[in-house]
C-alpha positions in Angstrom: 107.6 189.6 103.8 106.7 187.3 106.4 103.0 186.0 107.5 102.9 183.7 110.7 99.4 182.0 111.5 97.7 179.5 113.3 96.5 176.4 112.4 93.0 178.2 111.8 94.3 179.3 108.6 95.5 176.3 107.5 93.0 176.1 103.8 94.5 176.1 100.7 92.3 179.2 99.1 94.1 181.3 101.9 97.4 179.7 101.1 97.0 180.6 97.6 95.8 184.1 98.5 99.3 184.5 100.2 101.0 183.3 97.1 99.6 185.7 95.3 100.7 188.5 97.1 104.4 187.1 97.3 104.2 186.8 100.8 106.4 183.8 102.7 103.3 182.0 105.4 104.2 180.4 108.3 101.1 178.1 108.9 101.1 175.1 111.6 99.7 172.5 110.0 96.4 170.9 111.1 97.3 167.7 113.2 100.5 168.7 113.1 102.8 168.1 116.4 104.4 171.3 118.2 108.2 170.9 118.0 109.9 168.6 120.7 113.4 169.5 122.0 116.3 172.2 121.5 115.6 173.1 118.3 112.1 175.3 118.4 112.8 177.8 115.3 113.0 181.1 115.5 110.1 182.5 117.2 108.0 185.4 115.8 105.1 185.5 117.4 106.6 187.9 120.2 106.3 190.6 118.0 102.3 190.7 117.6 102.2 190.4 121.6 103.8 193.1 121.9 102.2 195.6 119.3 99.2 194.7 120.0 100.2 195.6 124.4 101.2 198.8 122.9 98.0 199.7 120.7 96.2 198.3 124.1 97.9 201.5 126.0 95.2 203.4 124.3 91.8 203.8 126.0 90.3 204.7 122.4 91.5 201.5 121.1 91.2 199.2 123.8 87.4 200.0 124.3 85.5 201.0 121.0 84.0 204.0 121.6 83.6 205.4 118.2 80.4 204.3 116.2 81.8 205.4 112.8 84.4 202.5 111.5 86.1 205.7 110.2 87.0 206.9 113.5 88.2 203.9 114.7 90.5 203.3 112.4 91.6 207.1 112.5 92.3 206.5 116.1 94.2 203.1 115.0 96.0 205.2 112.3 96.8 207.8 115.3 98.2 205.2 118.1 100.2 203.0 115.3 102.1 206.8 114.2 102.9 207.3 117.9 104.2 203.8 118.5 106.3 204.5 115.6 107.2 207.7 116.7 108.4 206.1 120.5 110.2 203.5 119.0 112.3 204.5 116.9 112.9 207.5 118.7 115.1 205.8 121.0 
């Protein structure tokens, strides 16, 4: 499991959360340089753009109609299962 963030996460109580939970973070330091030259890593970050194009697809989604938070996220729930669906139906 892998967690990329910003370097608005960068405090150690959310570091240590992530520990807990076994995960591997990803965290830009604060004051820290971006990368100069050939070498960049591997880049991540591609794959939030693009879920989050895909849940934007969906009208329900993109503008919050529902009042209830529960169907929201049952809406959410809906999109992420069809997204699912399409891609690995290919």
């Amino acid at each position: 499991k892998h967690l990329c963030l910003d370097k608005g996460y960068d405090f150690k109580d959310i570091e240590a959360s992530i520990k807990r939970r076994n995960i591997r973070s990803h965290i830009r330091k604060k004051g820290e340089k971006p990368l100069i030259g050939k070498y960049k890593g591997k880049s991540r970050r591609w794959v939030v753009e693009r879920t989050n194009s895909w849940h934007n697809r969906f009208r329900a989604i993109l503008i919050r109609w529902e009042r209830k938070p529960e169907n929201y996220l049952a809406s959410l729930y809906l999109a992420s299962s069809i997204i699912a669906f399409n891609f690995f139906d290919r």
